[in-house]
N, C-alpha and C positions, 0 to 999 in steps of 0.2 A: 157730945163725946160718947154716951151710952149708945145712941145710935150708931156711931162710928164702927165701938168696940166688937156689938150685935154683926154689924158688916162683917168686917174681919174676921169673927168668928163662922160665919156661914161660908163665903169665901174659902177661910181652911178645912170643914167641915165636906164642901165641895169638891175640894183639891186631894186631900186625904185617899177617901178610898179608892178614885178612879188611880193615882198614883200606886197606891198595895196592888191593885188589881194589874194594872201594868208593868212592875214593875216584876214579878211573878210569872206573868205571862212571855215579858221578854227575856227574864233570865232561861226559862224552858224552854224558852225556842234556840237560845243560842247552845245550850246544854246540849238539847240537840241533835245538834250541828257540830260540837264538838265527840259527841259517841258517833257521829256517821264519821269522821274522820277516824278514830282510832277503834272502832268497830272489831276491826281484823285480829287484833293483839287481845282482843277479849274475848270472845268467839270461841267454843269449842278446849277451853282451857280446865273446865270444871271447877270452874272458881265458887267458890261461897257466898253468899249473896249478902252477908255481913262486909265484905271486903269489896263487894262491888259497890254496895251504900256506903264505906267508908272514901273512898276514890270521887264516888257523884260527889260529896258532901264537901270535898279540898276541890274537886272541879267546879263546884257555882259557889264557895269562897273567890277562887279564883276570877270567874269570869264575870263578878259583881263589875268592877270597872268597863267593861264592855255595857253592859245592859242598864246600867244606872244614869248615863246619858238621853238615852234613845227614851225608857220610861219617864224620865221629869218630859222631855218634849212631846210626847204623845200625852200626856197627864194634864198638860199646861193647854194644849192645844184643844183636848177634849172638853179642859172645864169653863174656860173664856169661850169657847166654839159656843156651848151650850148657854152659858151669860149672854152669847149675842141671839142665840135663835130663840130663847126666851122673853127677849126685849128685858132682862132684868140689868144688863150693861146701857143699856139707854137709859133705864130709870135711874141707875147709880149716878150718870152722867147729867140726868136733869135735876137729879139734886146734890147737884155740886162736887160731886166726887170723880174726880179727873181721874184716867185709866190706871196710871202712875200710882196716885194714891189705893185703888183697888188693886194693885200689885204687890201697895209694900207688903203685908202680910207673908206673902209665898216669897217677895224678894229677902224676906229672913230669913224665913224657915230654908229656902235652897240656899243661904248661906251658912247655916249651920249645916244642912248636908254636904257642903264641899268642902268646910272645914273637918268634918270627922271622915269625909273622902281621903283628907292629906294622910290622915293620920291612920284611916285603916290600908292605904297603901304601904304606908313606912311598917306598920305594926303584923296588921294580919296576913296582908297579901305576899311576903317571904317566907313566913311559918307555913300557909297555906302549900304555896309552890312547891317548896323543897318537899313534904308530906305528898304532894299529890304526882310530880315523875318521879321521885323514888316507888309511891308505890305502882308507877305503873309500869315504868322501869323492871319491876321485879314480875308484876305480871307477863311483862314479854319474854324472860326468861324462863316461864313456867314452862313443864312439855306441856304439850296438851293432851286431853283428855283421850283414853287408850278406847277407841272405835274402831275396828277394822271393817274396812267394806268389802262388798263381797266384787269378784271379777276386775277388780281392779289395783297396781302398784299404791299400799303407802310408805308413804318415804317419810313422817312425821318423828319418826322417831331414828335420832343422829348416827349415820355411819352404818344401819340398816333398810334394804328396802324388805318390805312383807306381802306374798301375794295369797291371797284366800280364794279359792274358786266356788265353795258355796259355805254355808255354817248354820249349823241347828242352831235355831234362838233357847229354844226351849232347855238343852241340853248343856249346851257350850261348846260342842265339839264342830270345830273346825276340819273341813274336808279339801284334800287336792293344795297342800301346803307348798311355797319355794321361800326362802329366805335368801339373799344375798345379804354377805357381809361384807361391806365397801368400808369400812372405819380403814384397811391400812391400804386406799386406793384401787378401782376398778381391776385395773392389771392384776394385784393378787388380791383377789376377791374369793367368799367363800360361799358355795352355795350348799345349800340343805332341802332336799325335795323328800316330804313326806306323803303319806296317805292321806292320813290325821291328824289331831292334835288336841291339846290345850293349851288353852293363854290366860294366864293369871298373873296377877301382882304380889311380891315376897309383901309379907307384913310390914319393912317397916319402909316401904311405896320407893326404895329405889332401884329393883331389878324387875324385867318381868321373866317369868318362869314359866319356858316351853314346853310342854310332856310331847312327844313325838311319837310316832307310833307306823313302823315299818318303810321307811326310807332310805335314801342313799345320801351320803355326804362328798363334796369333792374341795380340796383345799392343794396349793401350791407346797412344793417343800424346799421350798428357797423363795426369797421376793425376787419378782420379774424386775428387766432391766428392759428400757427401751427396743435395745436391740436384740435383747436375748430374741431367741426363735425356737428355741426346745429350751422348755423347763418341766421336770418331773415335778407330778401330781401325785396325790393319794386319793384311793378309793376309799371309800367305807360304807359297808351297809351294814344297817342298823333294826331291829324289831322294839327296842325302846329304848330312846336318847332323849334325856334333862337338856335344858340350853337356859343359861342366864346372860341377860339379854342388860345392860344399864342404861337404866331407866327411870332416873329419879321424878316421882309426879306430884312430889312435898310442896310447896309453897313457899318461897325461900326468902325473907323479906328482907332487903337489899340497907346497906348501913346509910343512915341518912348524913354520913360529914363530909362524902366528898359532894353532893348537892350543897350542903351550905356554904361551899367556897367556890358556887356558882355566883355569876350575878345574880341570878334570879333567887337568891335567898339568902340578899343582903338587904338589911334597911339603909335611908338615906346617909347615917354618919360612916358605916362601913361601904357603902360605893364611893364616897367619897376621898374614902381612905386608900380606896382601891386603884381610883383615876389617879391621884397624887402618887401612889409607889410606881406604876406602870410607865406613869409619862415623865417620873424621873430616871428609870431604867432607860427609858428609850434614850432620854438625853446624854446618860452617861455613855450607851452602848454607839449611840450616834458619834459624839464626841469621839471615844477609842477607835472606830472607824476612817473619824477622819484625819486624824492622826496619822494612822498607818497608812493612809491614799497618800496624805501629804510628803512621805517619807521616803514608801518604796513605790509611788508608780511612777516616776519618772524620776531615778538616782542619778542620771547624770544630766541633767539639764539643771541643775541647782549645785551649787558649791558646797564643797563641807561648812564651810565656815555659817551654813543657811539652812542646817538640818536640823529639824524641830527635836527639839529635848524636854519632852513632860509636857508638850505643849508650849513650850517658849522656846525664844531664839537662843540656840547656843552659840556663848561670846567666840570669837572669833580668835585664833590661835595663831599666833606669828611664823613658827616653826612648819606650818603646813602647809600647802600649797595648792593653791583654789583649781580646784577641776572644772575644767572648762568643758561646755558642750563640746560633744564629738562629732564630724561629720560622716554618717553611718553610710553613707552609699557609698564615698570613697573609699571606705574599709571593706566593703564589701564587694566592691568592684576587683581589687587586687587578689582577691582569692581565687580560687582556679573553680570551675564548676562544680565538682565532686563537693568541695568545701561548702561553696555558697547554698547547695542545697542541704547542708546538712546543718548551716545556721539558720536557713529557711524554716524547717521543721523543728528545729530546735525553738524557735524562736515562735512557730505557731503551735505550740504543745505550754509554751509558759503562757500564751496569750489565753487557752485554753483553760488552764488551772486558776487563770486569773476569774476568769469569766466564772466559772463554776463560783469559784470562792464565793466573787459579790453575789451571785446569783443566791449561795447559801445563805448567806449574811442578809441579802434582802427580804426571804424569807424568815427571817427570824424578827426582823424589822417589823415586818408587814403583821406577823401572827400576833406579835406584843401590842401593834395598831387595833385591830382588829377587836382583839380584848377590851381596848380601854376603848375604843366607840362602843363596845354593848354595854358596857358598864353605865359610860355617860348617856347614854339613851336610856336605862333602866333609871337612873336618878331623874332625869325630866322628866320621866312617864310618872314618877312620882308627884308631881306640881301639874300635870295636865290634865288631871281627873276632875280636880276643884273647879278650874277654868272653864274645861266642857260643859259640869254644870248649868255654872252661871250664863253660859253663853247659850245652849240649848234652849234654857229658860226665858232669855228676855228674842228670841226665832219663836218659839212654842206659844206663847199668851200673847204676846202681840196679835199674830198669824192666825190666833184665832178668834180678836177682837174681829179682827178684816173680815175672815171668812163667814162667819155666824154662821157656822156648823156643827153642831154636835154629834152625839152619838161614836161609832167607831168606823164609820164609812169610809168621808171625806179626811180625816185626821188620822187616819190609818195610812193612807195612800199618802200625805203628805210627808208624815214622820219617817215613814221607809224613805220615798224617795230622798230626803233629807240627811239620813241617815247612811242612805248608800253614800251618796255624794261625801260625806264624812268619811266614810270607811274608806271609801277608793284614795281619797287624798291623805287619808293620814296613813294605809298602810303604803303608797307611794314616795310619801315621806320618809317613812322611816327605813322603806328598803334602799330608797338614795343617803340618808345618813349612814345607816349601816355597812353598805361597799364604799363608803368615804367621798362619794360625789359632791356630796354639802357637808358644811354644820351640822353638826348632831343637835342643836338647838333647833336652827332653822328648818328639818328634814321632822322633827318631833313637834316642834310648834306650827309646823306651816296650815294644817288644817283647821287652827285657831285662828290665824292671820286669817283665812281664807273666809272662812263662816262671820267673823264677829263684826267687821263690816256687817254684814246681812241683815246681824241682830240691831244693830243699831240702826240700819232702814228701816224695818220693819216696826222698832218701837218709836221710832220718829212720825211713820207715816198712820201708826193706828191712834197717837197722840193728837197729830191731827185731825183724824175720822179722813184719811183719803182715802182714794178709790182705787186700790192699790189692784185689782180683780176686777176693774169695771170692762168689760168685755166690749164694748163702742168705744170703751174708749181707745184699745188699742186697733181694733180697727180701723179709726179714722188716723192710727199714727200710720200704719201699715199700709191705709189707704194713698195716704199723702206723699210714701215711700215708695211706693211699685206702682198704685193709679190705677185704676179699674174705669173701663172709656163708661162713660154715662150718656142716655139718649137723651136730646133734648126734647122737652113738649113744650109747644106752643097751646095756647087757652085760646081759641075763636071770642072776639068780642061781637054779642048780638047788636047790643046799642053803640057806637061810635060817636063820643062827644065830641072829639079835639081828631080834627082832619087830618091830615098830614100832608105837605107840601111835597111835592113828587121831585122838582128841583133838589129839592136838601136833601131827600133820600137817594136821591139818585148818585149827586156830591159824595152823602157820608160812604154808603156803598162802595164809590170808587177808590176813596180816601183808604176805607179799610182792606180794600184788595190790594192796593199797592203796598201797603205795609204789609200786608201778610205773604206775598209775591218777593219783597224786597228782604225779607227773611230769609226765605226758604232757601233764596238766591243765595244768599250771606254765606248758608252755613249746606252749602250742596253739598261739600267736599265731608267725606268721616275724619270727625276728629281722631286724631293718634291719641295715643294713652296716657303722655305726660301733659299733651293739651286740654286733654277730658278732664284731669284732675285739676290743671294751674287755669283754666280759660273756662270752661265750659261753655254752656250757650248765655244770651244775655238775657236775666232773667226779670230786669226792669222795663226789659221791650216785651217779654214777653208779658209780662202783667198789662202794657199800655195796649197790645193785642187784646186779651180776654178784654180787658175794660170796654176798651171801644166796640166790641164784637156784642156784649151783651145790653150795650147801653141802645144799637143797631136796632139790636131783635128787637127792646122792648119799644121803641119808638114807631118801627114796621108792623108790628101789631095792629096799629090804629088805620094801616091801611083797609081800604074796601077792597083791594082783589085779592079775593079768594085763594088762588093760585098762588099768589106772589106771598102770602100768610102761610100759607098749608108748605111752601117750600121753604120757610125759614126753620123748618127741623131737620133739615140736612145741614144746618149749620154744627158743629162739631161741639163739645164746651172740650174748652181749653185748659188742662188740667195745673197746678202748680202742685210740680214732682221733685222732689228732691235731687232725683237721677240725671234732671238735667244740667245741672250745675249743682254737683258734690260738695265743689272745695270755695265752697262760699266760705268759711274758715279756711284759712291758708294752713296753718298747722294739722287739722285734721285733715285735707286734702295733701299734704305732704306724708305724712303720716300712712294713710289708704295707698298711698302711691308705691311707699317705700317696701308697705308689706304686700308682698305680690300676690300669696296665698288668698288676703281677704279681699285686695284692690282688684286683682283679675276679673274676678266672675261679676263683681259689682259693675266693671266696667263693659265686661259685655251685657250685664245687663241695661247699662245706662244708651248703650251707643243703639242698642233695640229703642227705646225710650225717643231719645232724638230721633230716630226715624220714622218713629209712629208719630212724633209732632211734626217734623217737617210735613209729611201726607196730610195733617188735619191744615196747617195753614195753605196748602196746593187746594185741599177741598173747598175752604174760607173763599179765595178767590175764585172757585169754580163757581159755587154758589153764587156769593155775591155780581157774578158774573151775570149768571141766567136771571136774576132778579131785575136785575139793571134794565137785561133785555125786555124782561115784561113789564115792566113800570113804562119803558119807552112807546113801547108797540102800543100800550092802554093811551100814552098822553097824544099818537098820532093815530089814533080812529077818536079821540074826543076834538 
C-alpha cells in the first residue's frame, strides 16, 4: 500500500508541473489570438496601461474555458509519453499495476478540476464577461489619441477632416492648414485654410483648441438643398482665429447593467429563468397570432356561428343566420371592367398589408427565437467544460501510453491536431445550434458525442498494450486493400532429391491453365456498378487459382531444366484484394453502393483491380503454356 501511495505521489508529482507549465502557455497563446482580433479598437487610443492590464486580466478570466481542455491533453499526453519512453510504465505494468490503476490518481485530481470547472463557469466566468466587453466597449468609444500626420487627410476626429502639409516637432507649429467641417453634411460644409497654427487640448480633454494664424474661412449662409444651384456663401479673412473643435479624449467607462441582462453575464439559475420567460412569451405571442389567422384570414369561408372567442368555440345563436361560402368569380364576373379592376387592386393592396403584417410579426417571432437559443447554449456551455475535461483526459494519457513519446515534439503536434479537430466541430456546432439548424443540446454537445467515442478507444486499446501506431501493421491492411503486384523469385535447387514426373506436370500445368483461361473467359465482360457491389468476382475460385498456381511452382522446382525453372518467375502471385469483391458483406456492399460519393471512386478503383487480374490469369496460362512446351520438346529428344 506504501508503495502504491509512493506511485501515485510521483505520478502527480509528474503530472503537476508539466500541467502549470501548459496550461500558462496555452492560455497566452490564445490571449493572443484574441488581441490580434481586437487589436484595431486598442491601437492608437492612449490608453493607460493600468486599464489595458485590467481588460488582459477579465480576457484570460475569460478565456480559461478555452485553454483548460487543450492543457489537461497536452499535460496527460506529455507525462504517460514520457512514463513510456522511460520504460517506467512497463515497470509499473510488471509489477502489477495495470494502466487504469496508474491513472486513477490524475482521474481525481481532473475530476475535482471539472467540478470547480462547473462552478467557476456559473460563478466567475459572467462577472468576468460582463467586466471585460463593458470595458472594451468603452474603449471603442474612446477618440483616439490626437496625432496628426503630416501630407495627408485625418478624418479620426467626428464630423472633421484636418489637413497638415508639414509641422515643427520641436515647436508645435503647424504649417499649410485646411479644415473641412462635414458635421452638418458635405453639401454645406465649412472650410478654413490657414498658414499656420496651433493644436492643443482645453484642460478638461473635451475640445481641441485651434490658434490660426492668417487665413481665409468660407462657410454657406443657408443649408444647400439637393437641387439648389446658387446658394450664397460668406467670405472671411482672418490674421487670428480661435476654433473649438469637440473633442472629448476622457475615458468614459461605460455602465455595466445593460451587460448583465446579456446572456453572457448570467449564471446558470438566471439563464434558466431567462429560457422559461422567453419561451413562454413566444407561446403566448404565438397563441394570439393564431388566433387572429384563425378569425380574419378567411371570414367567409367559416360560419359565425364558428368564429373563435377567447380561443373557444362561440355557442351558436338561433337568431343568426350561417354565412355560407361565396362564390367569388361569379361576383366578379358580373361587374363590368372598370369595377373588376379596381377589386383587383383593392384586393392585391390588402393581400399586401397582409403579407407585410406576418412578415413583421415573424420577425418578432424569430428575434425572441433567437434570444432564447443563445441563452440555452450559454447554460450547456456551462456543463460542457467539466465534460471536455474528462474526455481530453482519458484521449491524452492513453495516447500517450501507445506513443511513448515524450518531451513536447510529438505530443505538441498531436494535441493541436486534436484540438483543431475539436475547435472546428464544436464551433460548427454551435454556429448550427445558433441559426436554429439543430438542438441547441445537440449543436453544443456534438463535439463530445464526437471525441468521447475516441477516448474510450484509445483507453481500451492502451489497456490492452495494442499496436494502435504499428505502422506494418497498417500497411499490410492497406496492402491487402489496393495490392501492390509482387515479383515472384524462384530459389535454383543445386541437389535434386525427389524427381519429378513430366506426365504430372505436364497434367497439373494444363489443369491450371484451363482454369485460369476459364476465368478470365467468365468475367471478359466489365462489371456494371450495382454488379460490382452485389456479385463481384468469385473470390473462392480465385483462392482455388493462387492455391494450385503456387502449389505448381513449388513442385516444378524440382525439375532439371533449367529453362523451364528460370521461367516459372513470370508466373504472377495472385493477390487477395479486397477490391475484387467489396460486398462480401451484403449490408456494407449495399451501403458503398447506396453512397455514391464514397462507392464511385472505390469502384473505379476496383473495376482497374479486376483488370489487372484478369491480365495476370491470361499470363498464368501463357506461361503455363510455354512450360508445357518445354517439358514436351525435353521428353521427345530423350
Amino acid at each position: 500500500m506504501r508503495i502504491i501511495k509512493r506511485l501515485y505521489l510521483f505520478i502527480l508529482k509528474s503530472f503537476l508541473p508539466l500541467f502549470a507549465m501548459t496550461f500558462f502557455i496555452v492560455l497566452f497563446i490564445v490571449l493572443m489570438q484574441w488581441l490580434w482580433k481586437y487589436i484595431d479598437d486598442l491601437v492608437g487610443k492612449g490608453l493607460e496601461f493600468s486599464l489595458i492590464a485590467e481588460l488582459f486580466f477579465y480576457v484570460a478570466i475569460s478565456l480559461v474555458p478555452m485553454a483548460l481542455p487543450l492543457a489537461i491533453l497536452l499535460a496527460s499526453l506529455m507525462t504517460f509519453g514520457n512514463f513510456g519512453e522511460r520504460f517506467e510504465l512497463t515497470a509499473m505494468k510488471a509489477s502489477g499495476v495495470s494502466l487504469l490503476k496508474a491513472m486513477s490518481p490524475l482521474i481525481v485530481f481532473i475530476s475535482l478540476i471539472s467540478i470547480g470547472a462547473y462552478f467557476y463557469q456559473d460563478y466567475l466566468v459572467p462577472k468576468a464577461q460582463v467586466k471585460m466587453w463593458t470595458l472594451l466597449f468603452s474603449m471603442k468609444q474612446k477618440s483616439p489619441e490626437l496625432e496628426i500626420p503630416e501630407g495627408v487627410f485625418y478624418d479620426q476626429i467626428p464630423g472633421y477632416n484636418l489637413f497638415v502639409q508639414s509641422k515643427n516637432k520641436d515647436t508645435g507649429m503647424l504649417y499649410d492648414v485646411m479644415i473641412y467641417d462635414v458635421s452638418h453634411g458635405g453639401d454645406n460644409s465649412t472650410i478654413l485654410l490657414a498658414d499656420s497654427g496651433r493644436l492643443a487640448l482645453t484642460a478638461d480633454m473635451k475640445y481641441l483648441y485651434l490658434h490660426l494664424f492668417q487665413g481665409e474661412q468660407f462657410e454657406n449662409l443657408r443649408d444647400q438643398k439637393s437641387l439648389d444651384r446658387n446658394v450664397p456663401f460668406r467670405r472671411e479673412e482672418f490674421a487670428d482665429k480661435e476654433v473649438l473643435i469637440p473633442f472629448d479624449a476622457n475615458f468614459n467607462r461605460l455602465d455595466e447593467g445593460g451587460m448583465r441582462s446579456q446572456y453572457v453575464g448570467k449564471n446558470i439559475a438566471q439563464l434558466r429563468h431567462s429560457v422559461d420567460s422567453i419561451g413562454a412569451r413566444i407561446d403566448s405571442i404565438g397563441a394570439v397570432y393564431t388566433k387572429e389567422l384563425h378569425v380574419t384570414a378567411f371570414p367567409l369561408l367559416i360560419g359565425r356561428d364558428e368564429r373563435m372567442e377567447d380561443g373557444k368555440k362561440a355557442p351558436a345563436r338561433k337568431d343568426t343566420a350561417e354565412v355560407k361560402p361565396v362564390d367569388i368569380d361569379t361576383l366578379i364576373l358580373k361587374l363590368n371592367t372598370d369595377n373588376q379592376t379596381g377589386v383587383f387592386d383593392r384586393a392585391m393592396g390588402i393581400s399586401e398589408r397582409k403579407v407585410n403584417e406576418m412578415q413583421f410579426k415573424s420577425m418578432t417571432v424569430s428575434e425572441d427565437k433567437r434570444i432564447m437559443r443563445r441563452h440555452e447554449i450559454e447554460l450547456i456551455r456551462k456543463y460542457t467544460l467539466s465534460v471536455a475535461c474528462l474526455v481530453f483526459f482519458f484521449i491524452g494519457a492513453p495516447l500517450g501510453a501507445i506513443i511513448r513519446k515524450g518531451g513536447l515534439g510529438t505530443p505538441l503536434v498531436i494535441s493541436v491536431l486534436l484540438f483543431l479537430v475539436y475547435y472546428i466541430i464544436d464551433n460548427t456546432g454551435y454556429k448550427m445550434a445558433r441559426d436554429g439548424h439543430v438542438a441547441c443540446w445537440e449543436g453544443i454537445w456534438l463535439s463530445t458525442f464526437v471525441l468521447a467515442p475516441l477516448g474510450i478507444y484509445v483507453t481500451y486499446k492502451a489497456m490492452n498494450d495494442s499496436a494502435v501506431f504499428d505502422a506494418d501493421r497498417y500497411k499490410a491492411f492497406f496492402r491487402k486493400v489496393f495490392g501492390k503486384k509482387v515479383e515472384r523469385k524462384v530459389a535454383y535447387k543445386e541437389v535434386i532429391i525427389n524427381d519429378i514426373s513430366k506426365e504430372d506436370a505436364i497434367s497439373r500445368l494444363t489443369l491450371l491453365k484451363e482454369e485460369a483461361m476459364a476465368f478470365a473467359e467468365h468475367y471478359e465482360r466489365r462489371q456494371g456498378y450495382k454488379a460490382y457491389w452485389t456479385k463481384g468476382y468469385d473470390m473462392k475460385k480465385i483462392h482455388e487459382i493462387s492455391d494450385r498456381l503456387e502449389s505448381d511452382v513449388e513442385y516444378l522446382t524440382d525439375c532439371r531444366n533449367n529453362i523451364a525453372v528460370n521461367k516459372l518467375m513470370d508466373y504472377p502471385v495472385v493477390r487477395n484484394l479486397w477490391l475484387y469483391h467489396p460486398g462480401v458483406n451484403k449490408v456494407v456492399g449495399a451501403a458503398f453502393m447506396w453512397f455514391a460519393p464514397l462507392g464511385l471512386p472505390i469502384y473505379l478503383a476496383g473495376i482497374r483491380a479486376q483488370r489487372n487480374l484478369k491480365e495476370e490469369m491470361k499470363k498464368i496460362a501463357e506461361v503455363s503454356d510455354t512450360i508445357i512446351g518445354l517439358l514436351e520438346t525435353e521428353s521427345d529428344h530423350s
